[in-house]
MOPAC internal coordinates of N, CA, C and O (Angstrom, degrees):
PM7 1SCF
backbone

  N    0.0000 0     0.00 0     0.00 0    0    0    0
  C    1.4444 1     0.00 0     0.00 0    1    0    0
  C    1.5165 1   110.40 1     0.00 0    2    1    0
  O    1.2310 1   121.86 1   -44.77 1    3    2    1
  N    1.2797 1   114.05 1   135.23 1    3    2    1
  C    1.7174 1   118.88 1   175.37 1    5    3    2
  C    1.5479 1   115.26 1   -56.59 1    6    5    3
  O    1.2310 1   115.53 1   153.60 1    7    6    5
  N    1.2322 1   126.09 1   -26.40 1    7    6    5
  C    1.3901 1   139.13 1   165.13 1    9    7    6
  C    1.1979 1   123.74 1   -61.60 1   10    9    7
  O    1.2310 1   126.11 1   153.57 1   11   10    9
  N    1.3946 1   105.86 1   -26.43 1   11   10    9
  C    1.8490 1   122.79 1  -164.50 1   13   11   10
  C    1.6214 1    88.22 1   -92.44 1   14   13   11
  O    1.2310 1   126.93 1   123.14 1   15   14   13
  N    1.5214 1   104.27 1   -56.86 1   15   14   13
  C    1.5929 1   103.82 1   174.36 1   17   15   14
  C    1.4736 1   135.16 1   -29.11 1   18   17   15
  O    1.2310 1   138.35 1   108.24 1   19   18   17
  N    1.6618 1    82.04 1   -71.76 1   19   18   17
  C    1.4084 1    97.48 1  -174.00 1   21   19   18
  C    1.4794 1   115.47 1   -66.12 1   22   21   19
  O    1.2310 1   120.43 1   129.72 1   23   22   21
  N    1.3084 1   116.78 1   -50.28 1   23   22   21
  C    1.9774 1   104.95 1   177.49 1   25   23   22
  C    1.7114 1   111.05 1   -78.38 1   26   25   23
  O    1.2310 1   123.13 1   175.31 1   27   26   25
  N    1.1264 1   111.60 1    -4.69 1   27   26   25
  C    2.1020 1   113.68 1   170.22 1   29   27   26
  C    1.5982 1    88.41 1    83.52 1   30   29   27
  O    1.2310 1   122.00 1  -157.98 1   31   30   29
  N    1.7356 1   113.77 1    22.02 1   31   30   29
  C    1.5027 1    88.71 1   157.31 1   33   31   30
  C    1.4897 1   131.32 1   -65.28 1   34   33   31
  O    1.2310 1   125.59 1   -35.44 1   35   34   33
  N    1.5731 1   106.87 1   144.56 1   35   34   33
  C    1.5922 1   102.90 1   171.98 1   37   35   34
  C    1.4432 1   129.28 1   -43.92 1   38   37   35
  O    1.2310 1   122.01 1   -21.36 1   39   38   37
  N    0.9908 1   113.76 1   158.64 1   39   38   37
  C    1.6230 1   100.37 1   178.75 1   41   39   38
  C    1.6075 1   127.31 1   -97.98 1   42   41   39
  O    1.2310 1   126.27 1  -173.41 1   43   42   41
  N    1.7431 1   105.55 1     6.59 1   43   42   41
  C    1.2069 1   123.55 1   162.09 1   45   43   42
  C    1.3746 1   113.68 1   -96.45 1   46   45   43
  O    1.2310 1   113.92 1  -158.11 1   47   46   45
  N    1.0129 1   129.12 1    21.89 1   47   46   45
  C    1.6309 1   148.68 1  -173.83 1   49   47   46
  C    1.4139 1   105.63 1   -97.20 1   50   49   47
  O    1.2310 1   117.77 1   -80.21 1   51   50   49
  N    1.5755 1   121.85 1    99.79 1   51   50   49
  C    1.6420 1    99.33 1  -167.30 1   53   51   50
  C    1.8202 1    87.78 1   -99.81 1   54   53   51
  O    1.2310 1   138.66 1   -43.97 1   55   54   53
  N    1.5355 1    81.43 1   136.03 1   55   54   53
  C    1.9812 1   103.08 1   162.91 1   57   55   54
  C    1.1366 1   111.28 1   -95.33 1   58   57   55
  O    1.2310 1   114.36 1    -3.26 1   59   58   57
  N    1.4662 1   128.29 1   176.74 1   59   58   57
  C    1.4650 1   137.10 1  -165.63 1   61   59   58
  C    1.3680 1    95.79 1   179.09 1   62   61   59
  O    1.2310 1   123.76 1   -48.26 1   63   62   61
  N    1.7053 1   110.39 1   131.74 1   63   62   61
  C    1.6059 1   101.14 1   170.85 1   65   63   62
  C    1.2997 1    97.75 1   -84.02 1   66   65   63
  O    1.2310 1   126.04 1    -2.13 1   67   66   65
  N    1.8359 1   105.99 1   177.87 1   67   66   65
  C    1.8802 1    88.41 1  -177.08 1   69   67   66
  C    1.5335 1    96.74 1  -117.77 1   70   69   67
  O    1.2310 1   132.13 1   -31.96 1   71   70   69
  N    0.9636 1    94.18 1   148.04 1   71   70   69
  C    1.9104 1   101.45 1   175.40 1   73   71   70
  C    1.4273 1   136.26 1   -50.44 1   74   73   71
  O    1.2310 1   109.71 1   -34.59 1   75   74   73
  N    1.4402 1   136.91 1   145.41 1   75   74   73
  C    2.0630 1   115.75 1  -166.27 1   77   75   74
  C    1.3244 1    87.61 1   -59.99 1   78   77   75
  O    1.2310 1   100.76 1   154.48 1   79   78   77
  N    1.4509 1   152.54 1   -25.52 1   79   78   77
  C    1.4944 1   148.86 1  -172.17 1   81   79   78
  C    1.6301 1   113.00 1   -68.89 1   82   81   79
  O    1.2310 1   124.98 1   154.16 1   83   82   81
  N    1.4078 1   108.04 1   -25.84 1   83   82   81
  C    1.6651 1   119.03 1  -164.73 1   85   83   82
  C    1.7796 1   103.23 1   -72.96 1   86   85   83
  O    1.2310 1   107.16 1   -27.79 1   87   86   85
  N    1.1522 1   141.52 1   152.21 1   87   86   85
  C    1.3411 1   143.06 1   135.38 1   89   87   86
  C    1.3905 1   115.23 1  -110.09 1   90   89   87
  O    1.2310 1   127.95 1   -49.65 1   91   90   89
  N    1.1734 1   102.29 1   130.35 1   91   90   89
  C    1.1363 1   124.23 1   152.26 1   93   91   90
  C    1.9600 1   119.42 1   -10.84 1   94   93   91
  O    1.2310 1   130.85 1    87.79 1   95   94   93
  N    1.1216 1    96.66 1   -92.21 1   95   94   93
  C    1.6853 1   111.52 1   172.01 1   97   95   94
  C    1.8380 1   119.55 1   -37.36 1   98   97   95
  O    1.2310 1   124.96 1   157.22 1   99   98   97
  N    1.7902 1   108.08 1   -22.78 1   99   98   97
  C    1.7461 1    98.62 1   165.82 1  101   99   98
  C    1.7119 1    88.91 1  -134.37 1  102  101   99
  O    1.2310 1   128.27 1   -64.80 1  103  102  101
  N    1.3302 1   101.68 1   115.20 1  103  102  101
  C    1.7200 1   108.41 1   169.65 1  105  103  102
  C    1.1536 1   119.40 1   -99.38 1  106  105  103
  O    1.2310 1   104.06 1   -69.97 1  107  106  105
  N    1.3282 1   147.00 1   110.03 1  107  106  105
  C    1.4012 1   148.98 1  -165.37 1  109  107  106
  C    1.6389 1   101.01 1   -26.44 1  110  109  107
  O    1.2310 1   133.19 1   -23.66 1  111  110  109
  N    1.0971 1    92.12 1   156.34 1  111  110  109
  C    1.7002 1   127.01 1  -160.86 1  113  111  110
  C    1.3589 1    83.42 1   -45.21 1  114  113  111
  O    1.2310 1   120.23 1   -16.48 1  115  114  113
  N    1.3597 1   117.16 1   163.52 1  115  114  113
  C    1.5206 1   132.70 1   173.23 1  117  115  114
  C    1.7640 1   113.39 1    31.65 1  118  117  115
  O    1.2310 1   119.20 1   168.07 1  119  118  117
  N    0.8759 1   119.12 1   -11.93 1  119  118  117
  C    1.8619 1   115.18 1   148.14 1  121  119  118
  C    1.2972 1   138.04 1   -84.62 1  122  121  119
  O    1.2310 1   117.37 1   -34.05 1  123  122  121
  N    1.6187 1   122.61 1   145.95 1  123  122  121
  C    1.4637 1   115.66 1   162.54 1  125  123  122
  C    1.1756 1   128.26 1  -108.71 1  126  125  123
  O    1.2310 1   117.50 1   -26.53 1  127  126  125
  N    1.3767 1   122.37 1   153.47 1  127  126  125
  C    1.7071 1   100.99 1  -178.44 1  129  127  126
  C    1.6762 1   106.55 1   -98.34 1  130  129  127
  O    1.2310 1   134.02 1   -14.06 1  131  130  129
  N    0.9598 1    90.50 1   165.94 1  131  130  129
  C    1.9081 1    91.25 1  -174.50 1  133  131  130
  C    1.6647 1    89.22 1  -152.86 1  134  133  131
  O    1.2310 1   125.17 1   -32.22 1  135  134  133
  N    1.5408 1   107.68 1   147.78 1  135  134  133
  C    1.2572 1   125.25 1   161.34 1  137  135  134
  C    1.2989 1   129.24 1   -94.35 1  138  137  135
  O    1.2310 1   117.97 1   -32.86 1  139  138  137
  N    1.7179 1   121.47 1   147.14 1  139  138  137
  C    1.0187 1   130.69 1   167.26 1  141  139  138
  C    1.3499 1   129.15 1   -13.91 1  142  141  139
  O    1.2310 1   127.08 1   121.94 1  143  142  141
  N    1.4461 1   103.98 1   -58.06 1  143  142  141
  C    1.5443 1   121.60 1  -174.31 1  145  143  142
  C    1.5461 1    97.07 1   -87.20 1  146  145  143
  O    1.2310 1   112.90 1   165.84 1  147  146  145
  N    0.9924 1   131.01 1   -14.16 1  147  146  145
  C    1.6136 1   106.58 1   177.18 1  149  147  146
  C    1.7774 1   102.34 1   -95.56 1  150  149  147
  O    1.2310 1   125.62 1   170.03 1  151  150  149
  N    1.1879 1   106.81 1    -9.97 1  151  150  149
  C    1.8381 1   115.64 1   157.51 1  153  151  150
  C    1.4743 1   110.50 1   -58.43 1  154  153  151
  O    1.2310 1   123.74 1   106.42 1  155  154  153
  N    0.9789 1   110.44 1   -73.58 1  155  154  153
  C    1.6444 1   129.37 1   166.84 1  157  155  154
  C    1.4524 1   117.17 1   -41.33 1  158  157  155
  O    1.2310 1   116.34 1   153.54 1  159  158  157
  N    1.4072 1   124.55 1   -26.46 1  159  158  157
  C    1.5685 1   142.25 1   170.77 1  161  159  158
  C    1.1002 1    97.34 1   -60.91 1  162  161  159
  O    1.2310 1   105.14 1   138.28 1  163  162  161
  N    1.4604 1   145.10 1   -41.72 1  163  162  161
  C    1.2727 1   136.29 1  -127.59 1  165  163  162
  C    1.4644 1   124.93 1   108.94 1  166  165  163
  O    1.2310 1   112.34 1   152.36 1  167  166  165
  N    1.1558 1   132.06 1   -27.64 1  167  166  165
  C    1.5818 1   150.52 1  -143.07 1  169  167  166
  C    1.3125 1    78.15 1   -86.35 1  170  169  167
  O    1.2310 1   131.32 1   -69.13 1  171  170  169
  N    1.5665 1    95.76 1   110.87 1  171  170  169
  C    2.1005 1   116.59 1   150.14 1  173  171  170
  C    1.0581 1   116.61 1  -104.03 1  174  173  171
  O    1.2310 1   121.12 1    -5.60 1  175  174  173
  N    1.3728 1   115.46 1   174.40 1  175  174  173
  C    1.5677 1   144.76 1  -174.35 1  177  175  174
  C    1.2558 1   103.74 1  -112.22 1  178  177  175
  O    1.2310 1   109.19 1   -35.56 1  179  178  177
  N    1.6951 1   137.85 1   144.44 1  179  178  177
  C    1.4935 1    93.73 1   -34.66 1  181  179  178
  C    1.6573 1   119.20 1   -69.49 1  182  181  179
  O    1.2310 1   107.00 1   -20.03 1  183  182  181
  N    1.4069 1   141.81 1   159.97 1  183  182  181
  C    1.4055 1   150.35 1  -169.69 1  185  183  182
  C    1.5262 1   111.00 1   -47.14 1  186  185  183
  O    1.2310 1   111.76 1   -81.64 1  187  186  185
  N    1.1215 1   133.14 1    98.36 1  187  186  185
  C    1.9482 1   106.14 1   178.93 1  189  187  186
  C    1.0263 1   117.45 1   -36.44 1  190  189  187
  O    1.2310 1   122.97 1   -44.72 1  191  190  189
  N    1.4160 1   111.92 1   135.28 1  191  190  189
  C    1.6817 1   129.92 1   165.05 1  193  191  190
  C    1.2634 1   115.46 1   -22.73 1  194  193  191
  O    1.2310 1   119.98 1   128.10 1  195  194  193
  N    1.4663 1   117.64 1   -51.90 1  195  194  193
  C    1.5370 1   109.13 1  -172.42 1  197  195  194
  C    1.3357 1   103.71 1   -86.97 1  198  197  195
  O    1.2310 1   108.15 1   156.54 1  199  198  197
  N    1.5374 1   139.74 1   -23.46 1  199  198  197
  C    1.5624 1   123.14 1   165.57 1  201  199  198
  C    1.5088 1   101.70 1   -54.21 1  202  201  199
  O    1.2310 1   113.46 1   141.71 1  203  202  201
  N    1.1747 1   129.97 1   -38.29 1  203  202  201
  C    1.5329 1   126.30 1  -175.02 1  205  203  202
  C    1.4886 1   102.55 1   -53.58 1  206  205  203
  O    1.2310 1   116.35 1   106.12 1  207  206  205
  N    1.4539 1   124.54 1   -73.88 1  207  206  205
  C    1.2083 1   147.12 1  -159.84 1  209  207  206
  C    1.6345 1    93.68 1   -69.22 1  210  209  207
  O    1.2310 1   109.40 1   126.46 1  211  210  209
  N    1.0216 1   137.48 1   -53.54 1  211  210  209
  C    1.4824 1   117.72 1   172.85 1  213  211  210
  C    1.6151 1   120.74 1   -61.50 1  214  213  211
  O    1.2310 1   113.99 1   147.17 1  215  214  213
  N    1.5830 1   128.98 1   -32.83 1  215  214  213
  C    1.3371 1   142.63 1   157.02 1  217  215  214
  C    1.5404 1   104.66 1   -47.44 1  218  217  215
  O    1.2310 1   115.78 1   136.87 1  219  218  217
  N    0.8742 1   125.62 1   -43.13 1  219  218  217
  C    2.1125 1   133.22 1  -172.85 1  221  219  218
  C    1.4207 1    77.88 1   -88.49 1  222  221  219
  O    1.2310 1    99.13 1   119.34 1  223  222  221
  N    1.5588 1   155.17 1   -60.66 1  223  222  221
  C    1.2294 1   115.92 1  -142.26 1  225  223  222
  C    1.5719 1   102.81 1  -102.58 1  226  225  223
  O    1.2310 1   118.95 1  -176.35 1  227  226  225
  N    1.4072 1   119.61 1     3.65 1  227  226  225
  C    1.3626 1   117.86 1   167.39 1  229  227  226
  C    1.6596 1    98.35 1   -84.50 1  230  229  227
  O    1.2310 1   113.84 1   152.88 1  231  230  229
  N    1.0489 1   129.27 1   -27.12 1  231  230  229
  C    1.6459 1   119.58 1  -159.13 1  233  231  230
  C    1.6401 1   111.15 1    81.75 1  234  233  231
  O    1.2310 1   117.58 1  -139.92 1  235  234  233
  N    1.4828 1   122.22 1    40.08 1  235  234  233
  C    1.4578 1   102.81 1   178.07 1  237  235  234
  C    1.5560 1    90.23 1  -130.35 1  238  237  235
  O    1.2310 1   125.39 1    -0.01 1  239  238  237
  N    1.6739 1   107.24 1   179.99 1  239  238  237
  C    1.3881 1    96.24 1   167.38 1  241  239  238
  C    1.6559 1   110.49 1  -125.83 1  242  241  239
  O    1.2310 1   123.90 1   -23.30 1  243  242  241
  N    0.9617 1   110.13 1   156.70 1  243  242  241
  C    2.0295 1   101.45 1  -171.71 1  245  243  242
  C    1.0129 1   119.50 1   -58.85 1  246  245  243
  O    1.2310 1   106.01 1  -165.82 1  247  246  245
  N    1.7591 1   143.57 1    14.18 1  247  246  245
  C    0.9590 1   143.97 1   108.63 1  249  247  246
  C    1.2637 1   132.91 1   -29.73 1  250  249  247
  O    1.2310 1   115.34 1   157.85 1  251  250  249
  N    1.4952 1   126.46 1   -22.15 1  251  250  249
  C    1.3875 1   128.53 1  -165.10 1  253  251  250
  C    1.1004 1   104.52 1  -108.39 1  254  253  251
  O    1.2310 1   110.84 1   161.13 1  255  254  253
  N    1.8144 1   134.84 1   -18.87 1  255  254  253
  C    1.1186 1   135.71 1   177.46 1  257  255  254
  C    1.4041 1   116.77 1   -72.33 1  258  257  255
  O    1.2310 1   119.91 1   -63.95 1  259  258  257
  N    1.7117 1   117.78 1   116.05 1  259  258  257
  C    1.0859 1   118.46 1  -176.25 1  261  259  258
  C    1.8995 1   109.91 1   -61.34 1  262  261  259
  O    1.2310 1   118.18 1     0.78 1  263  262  261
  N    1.2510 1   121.08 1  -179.22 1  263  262  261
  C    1.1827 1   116.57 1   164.32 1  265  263  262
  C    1.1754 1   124.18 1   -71.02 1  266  265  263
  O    1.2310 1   101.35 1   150.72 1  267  266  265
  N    1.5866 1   151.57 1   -29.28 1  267  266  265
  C    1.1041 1   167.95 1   110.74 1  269  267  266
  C    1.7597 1    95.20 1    14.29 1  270  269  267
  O    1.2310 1   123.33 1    83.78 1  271  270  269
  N    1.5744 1   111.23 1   -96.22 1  271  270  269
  C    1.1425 1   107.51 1   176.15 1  273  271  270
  C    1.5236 1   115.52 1   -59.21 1  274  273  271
  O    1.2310 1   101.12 1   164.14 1  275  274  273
  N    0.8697 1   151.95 1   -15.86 1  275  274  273
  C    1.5839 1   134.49 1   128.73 1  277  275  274
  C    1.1667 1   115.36 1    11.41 1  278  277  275
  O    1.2310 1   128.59 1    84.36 1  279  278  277
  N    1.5453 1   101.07 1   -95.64 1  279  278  277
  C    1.3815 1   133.65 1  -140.57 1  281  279  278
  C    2.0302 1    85.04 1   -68.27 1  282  281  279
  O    1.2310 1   134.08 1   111.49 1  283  282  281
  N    0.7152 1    90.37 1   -68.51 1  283  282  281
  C    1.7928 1   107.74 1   177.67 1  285  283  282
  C    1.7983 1   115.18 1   -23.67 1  286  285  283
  O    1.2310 1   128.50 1   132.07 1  287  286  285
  N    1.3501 1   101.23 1   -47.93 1  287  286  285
  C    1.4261 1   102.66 1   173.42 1  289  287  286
  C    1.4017 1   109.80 1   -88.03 1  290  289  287
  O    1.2310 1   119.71 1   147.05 1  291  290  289
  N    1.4346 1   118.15 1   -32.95 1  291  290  289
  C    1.6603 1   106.24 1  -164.41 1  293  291  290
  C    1.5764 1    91.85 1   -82.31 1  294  293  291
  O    1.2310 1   115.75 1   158.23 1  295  294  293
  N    1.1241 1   125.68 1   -21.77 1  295  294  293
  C    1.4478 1   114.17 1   159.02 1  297  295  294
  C    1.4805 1   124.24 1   -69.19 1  298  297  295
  O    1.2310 1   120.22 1   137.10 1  299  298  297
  N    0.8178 1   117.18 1   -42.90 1  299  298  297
  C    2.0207 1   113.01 1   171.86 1  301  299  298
  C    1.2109 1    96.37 1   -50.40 1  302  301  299
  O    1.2310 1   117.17 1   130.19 1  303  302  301
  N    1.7194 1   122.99 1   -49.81 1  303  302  301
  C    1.7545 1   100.24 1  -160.32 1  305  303  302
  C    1.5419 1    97.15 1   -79.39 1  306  305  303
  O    1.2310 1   108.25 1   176.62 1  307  306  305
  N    1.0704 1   139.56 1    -3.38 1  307  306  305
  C    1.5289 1   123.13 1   177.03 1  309  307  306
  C    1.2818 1   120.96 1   -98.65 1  310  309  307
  O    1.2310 1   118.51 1   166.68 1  311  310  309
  N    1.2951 1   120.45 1   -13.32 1  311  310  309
  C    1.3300 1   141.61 1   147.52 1  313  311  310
  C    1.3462 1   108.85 1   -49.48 1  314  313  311
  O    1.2310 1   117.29 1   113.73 1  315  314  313
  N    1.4937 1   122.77 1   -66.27 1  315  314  313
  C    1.3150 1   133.01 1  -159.36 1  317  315  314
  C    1.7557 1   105.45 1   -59.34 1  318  317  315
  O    1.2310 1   127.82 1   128.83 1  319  318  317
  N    1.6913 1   102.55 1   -51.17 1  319  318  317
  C    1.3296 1   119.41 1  -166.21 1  321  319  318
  C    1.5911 1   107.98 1   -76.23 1  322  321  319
  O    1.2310 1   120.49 1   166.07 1  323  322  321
  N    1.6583 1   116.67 1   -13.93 1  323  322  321
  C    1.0658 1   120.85 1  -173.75 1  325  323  322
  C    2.0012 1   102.37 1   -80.41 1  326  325  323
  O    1.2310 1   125.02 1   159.65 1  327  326  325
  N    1.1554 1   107.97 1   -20.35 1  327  326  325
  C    1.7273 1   127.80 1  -150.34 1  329  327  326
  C    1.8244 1    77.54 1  -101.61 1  330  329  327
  O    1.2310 1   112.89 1   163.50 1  331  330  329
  N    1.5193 1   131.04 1   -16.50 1  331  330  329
  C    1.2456 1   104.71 1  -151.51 1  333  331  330
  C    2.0711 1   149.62 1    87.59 1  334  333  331
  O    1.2310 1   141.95 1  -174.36 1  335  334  333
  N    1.5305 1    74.99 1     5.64 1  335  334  333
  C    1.8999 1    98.98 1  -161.76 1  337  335  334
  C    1.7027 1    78.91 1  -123.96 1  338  337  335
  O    1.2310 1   131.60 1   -31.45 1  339  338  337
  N    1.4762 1    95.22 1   148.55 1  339  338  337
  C    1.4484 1   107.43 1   156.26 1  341  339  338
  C    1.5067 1   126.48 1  -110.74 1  342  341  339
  O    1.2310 1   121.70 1   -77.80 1  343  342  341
  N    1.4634 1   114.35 1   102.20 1  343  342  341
  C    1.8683 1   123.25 1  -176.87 1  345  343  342
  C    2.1558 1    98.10 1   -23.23 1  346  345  343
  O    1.2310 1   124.60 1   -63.32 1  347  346  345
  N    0.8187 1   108.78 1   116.68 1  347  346  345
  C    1.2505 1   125.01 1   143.89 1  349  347  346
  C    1.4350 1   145.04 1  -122.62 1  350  349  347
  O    1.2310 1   113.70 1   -41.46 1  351  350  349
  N    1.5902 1   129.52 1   138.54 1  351  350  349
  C    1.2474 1   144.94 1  -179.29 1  353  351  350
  C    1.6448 1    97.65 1    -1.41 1  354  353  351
  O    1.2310 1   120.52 1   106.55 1  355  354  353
  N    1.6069 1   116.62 1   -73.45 1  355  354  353
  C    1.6325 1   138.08 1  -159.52 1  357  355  354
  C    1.4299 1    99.92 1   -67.26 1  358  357  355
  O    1.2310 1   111.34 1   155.68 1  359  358  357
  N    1.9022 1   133.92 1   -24.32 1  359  358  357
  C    0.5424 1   130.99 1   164.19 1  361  359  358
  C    1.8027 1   121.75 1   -65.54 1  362  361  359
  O    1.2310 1   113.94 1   140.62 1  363  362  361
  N    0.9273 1   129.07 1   -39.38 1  363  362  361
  C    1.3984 1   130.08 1   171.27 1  365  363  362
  C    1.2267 1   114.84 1   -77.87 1  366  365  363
  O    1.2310 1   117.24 1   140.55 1  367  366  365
  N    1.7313 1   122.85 1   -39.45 1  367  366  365
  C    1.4574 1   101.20 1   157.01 1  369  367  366
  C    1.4183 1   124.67 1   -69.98 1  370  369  367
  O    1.2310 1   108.54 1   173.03 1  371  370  369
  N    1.1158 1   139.04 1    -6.97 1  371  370  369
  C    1.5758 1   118.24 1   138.02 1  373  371  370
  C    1.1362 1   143.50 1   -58.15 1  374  373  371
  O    1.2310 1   115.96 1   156.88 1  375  374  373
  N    1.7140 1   125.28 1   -23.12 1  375  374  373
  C    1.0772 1   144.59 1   108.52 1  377  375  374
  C    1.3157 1   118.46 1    28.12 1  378  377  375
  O    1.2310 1   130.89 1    85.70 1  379  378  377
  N    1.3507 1    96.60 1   -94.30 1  379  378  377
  C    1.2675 1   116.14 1  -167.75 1  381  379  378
  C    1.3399 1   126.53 1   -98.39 1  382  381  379
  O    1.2310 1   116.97 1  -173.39 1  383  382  381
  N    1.5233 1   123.38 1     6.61 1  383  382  381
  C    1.0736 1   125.83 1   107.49 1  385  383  382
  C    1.5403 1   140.10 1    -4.63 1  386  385  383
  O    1.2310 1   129.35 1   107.25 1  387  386  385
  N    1.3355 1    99.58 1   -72.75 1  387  386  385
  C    1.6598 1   109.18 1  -150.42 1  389  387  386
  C    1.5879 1    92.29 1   -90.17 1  390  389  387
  O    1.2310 1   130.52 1   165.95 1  391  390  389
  N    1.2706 1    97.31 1   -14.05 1  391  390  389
  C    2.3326 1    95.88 1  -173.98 1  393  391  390
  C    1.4035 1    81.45 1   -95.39 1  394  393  391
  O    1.2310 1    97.73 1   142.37 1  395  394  393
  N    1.3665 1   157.32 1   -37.63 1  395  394  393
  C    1.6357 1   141.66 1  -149.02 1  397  395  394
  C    1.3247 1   110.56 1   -52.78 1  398  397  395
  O    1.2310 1   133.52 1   134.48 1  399  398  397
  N    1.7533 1    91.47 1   -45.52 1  399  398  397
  C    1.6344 1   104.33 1  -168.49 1  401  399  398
  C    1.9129 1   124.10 1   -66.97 1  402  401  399
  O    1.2310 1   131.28 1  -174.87 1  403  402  401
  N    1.4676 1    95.83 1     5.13 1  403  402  401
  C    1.3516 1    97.85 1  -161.18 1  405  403  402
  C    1.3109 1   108.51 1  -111.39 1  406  405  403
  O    1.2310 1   120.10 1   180.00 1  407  406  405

């Protein structure tokens, strides 16, 4: 599939377009939906562990991440992993910390 190609999804990765009936926000049982642009963000298959674990400790699901915040996280963890550190949860709430005040 050109989709599988182009983002280096696996090829045991099943896609599905979704129907004008489908939303986004409830994706049939055991699927997620993900957007184009958060493909284009960076966003691989399977998700890194810590995008998972920061998604569970915000309460959202990777459907809800606009592309903006995309790009933003899959860049911290490649930053992080590039430095040798692995981006974690405690790491962004320090983060955001130090920008609140400003």
């Amino acid at each position: 599939m050109l989709l599988h190609k182009n983002f280096h999804i696996p090829n045991d990765v099943v896609t599905m377009v979704p129907k004008r009936s489908d939303w986004a926000s409830l994706p049939p049982l055991g699927y997620l939906t993900v957007s184009e642009t958060s493909l284009r963000a960076g966003l691989r298959f399977p998700p890194p562990t810590v995008l998972v674990e920061i998604l569970r400790r915000c309460g959202v699901c990777l459907s809800q991440f606009s592309y903006r915040a995309m790009l933003v996280i899959v860049g911290l963890i490649s930053l992080f992993r590039d430095r040798g550190v692995v981006l974690t949860p405690e790491h962004l709430s320090r983060m955001e910390r130090l920008t609140s005040d400003m």
